[in-house]
C-alpha positions in Angstrom: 75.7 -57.1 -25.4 74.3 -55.2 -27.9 71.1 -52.9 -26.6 67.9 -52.2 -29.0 65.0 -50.4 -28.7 62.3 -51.2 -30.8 60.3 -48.7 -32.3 56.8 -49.4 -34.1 53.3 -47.9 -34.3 52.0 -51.5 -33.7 52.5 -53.1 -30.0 51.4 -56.1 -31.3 54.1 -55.5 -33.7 57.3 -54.0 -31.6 56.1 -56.8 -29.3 56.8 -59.2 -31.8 60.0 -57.9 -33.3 61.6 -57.4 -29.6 61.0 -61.4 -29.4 63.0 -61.9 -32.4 66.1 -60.2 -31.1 65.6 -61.6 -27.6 66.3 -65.3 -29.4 69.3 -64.2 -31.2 72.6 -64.2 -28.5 74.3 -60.8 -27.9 71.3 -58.4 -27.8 69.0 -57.5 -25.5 66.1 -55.2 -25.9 66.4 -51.9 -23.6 62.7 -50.9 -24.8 59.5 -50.8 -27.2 57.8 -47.9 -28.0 55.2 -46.9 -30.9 56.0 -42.9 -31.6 59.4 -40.8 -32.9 58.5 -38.5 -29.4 58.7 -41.7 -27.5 61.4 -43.2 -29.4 63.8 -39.7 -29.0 63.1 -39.7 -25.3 63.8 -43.8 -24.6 66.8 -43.6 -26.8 68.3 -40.8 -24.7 67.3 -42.9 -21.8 68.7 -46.1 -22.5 71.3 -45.5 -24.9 70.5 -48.3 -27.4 73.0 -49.4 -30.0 70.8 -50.4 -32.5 67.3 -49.3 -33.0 64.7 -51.1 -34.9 62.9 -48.4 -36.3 59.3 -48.5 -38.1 58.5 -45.7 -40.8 54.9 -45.4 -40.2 54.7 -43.8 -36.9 51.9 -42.0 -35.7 53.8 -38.2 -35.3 56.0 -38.3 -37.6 57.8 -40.7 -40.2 60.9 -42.9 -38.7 63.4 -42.1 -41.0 62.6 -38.5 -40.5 64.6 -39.3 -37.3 67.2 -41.4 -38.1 70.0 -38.4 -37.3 68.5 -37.2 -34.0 68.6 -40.6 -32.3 71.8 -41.0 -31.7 72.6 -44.8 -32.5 72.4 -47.1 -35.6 69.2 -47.8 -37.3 67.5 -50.8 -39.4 64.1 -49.6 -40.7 61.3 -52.2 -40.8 58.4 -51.4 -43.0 55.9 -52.0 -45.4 56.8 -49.4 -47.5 58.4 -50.9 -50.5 58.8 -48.1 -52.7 62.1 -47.0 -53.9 62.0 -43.2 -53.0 61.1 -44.0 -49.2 64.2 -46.7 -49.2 66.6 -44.1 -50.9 65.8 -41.7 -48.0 65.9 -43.9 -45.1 69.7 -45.2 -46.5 70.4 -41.0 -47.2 69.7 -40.5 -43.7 71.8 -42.8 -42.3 69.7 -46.4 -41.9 72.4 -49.2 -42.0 69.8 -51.7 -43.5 65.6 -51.5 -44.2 63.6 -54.7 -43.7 60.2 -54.9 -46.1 57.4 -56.2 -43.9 56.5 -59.0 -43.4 59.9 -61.0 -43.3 60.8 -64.8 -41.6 62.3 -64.3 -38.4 65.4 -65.5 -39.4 66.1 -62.8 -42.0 66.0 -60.4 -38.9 68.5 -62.4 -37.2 71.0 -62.8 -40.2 71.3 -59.3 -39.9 71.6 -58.7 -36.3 74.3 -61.0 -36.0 76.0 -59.5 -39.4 75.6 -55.6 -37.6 76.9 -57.4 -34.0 80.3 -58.3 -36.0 80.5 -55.0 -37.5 79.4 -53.2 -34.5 82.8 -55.3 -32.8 84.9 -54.6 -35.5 84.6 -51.0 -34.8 84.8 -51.2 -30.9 87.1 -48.9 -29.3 88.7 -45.6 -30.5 91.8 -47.1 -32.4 92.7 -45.8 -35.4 91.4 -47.6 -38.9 93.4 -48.0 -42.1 90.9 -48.4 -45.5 90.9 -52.3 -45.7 89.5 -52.2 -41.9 86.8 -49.8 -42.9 86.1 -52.1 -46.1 86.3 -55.2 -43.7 83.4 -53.5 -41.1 81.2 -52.5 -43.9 81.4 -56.1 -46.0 80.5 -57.3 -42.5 77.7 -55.1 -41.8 75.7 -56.7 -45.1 76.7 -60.4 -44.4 73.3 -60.9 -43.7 71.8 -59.6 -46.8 72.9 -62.6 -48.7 71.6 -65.3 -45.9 69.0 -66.9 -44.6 66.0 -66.7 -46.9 68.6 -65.4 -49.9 70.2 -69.0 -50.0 70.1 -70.7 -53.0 67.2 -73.9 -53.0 68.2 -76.7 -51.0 70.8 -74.5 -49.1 70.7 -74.9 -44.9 71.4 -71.5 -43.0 73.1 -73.4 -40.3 75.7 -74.9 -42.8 76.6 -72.1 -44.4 77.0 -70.3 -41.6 79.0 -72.9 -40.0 81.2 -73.0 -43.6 81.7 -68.8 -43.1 82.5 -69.3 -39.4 84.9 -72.0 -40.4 86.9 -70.1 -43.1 86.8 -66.6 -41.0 88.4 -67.9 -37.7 90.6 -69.4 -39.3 92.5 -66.8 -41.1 94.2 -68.1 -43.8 93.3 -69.7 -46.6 91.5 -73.2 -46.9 90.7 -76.0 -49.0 87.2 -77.5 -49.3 88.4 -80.6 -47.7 89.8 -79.0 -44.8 86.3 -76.4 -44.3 84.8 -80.3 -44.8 86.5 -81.6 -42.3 85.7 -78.5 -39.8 82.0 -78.5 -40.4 81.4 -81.9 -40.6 80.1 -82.5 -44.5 81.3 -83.7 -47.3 83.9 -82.1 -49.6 81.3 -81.4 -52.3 78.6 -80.1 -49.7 81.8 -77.5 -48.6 82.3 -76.8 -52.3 78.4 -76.0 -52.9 78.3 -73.6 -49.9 81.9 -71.8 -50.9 80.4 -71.4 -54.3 77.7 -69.5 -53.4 80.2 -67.4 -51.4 82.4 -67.0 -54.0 79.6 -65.4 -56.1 78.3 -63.3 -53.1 82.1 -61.6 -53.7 82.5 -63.1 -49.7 85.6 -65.3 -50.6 88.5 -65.1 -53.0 89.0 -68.3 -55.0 93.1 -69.1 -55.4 95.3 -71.5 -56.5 98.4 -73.3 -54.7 100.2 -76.4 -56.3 100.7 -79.3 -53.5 103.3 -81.7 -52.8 101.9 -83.9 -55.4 102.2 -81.0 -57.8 98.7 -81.3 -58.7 96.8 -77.6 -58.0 94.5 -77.6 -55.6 91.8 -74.6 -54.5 91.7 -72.5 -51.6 89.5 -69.9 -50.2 89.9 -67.1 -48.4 87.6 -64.6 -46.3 87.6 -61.8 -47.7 86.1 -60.0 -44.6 89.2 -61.3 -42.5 89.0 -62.5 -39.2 86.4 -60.5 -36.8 89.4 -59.1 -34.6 91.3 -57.8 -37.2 
């Protein structure tokens, strides 16, 4: 499981926001608290994984404590502007979330940061297409849910990543189709759009008829690799 505190200035708010995590499977919230003191202390109480991390805090400003809390960070604010983004990311946020956002935004990325968080489980040693492979998967979720192209549903393309991933080795549309459950242009549509988000590589492999047919390949490899 992955453990998160919550950290905002709002109750209402942190309330709110621990509910959103609680839905998603694989985390469970450790605590909610509305100051950086607070937020220091619970995280060296509970040891969170993740923390959810506001920037308008009553004490101080959340990024400001981004390298004493001693876990990963997404900050969620309303601050929009670039020069408070730029520092949160220099001090070591792995994503920011502009307020207000759909609940399913949150949860793209909290299931992309649980596959990178597994990738990167244990103490074994990485070579650079590992690294590569943990990062691509920690901003999966950047290019879901409310990113999709119009007429796009989250649950298929998620099913048409999960599909191609597990499988590790290339497809074809017609065999993601056949996985999924849609037709072959429905699979085409969705690998499109991952094909453009740089997620799949497009190839090229002459069948027994000798006509050429198309197959993908994840280019964030299988989750245990």
């Amino acid at each position: 499981m992955i453990r998160v505190l919550v950290v905002d200035d709002d109750f209402r708010v942190a309330r709110v926001h621990a509910s959103y995590c609680e839905r998603v499977p694989g985390f469970e919230v450790v605590g909610t608290t509305h100051t950086a003191a607070d937020a220091l202390r619970l995280a060296a109480e509970t040891a969170p994984d993740l923390v959810l991390l506001d920037e308008y805090l009553p004490d101080r400003p959340g990024s400001s404590v981004i390298g004493e809390i001693g876990a990963a960070v997404i900050v969620i604010s309303a601050a929009d502007d670039a020069a408070t983004v730029r520092q949160a990311i220099a001090r070591g946020a792995v994503n920011y979330l502009v307020k207000p956002f759909a609940p399913s935004v949150l949860a793209d990325r909290l299931v992309a940061f649980e596959r990178f968080h597994r990738s990167l489980h244990g103490d074994r040693q990485l070579d650079q297409q590992a690294v590569d492979r943990a990062m691509r998967m920690l901003h999966e979720g950047d290019l879901t849910g409310s990113a999709l192209p119009k007429g796009r549903s989250a649950v298929t393309a998620e099913a048409v990543r999960e599909a191609l991933r597990s499988s590790g080795e290339p497809m074809t549309a017609q065999a993601i189709a056949d996985a999924v459950g849609v037709s072959r242009a429905t699979a085409q549509r969705y690998l499109a759009d991952l094909a453009r988000a740089g997620r799949v590589q497009l190839g090229l492999r002459y069948g027994a008829t000798g006509r050429p047919e198309h197959r993908y390949e994840w280019l964030g490899g299988t989750d245990h690799a």
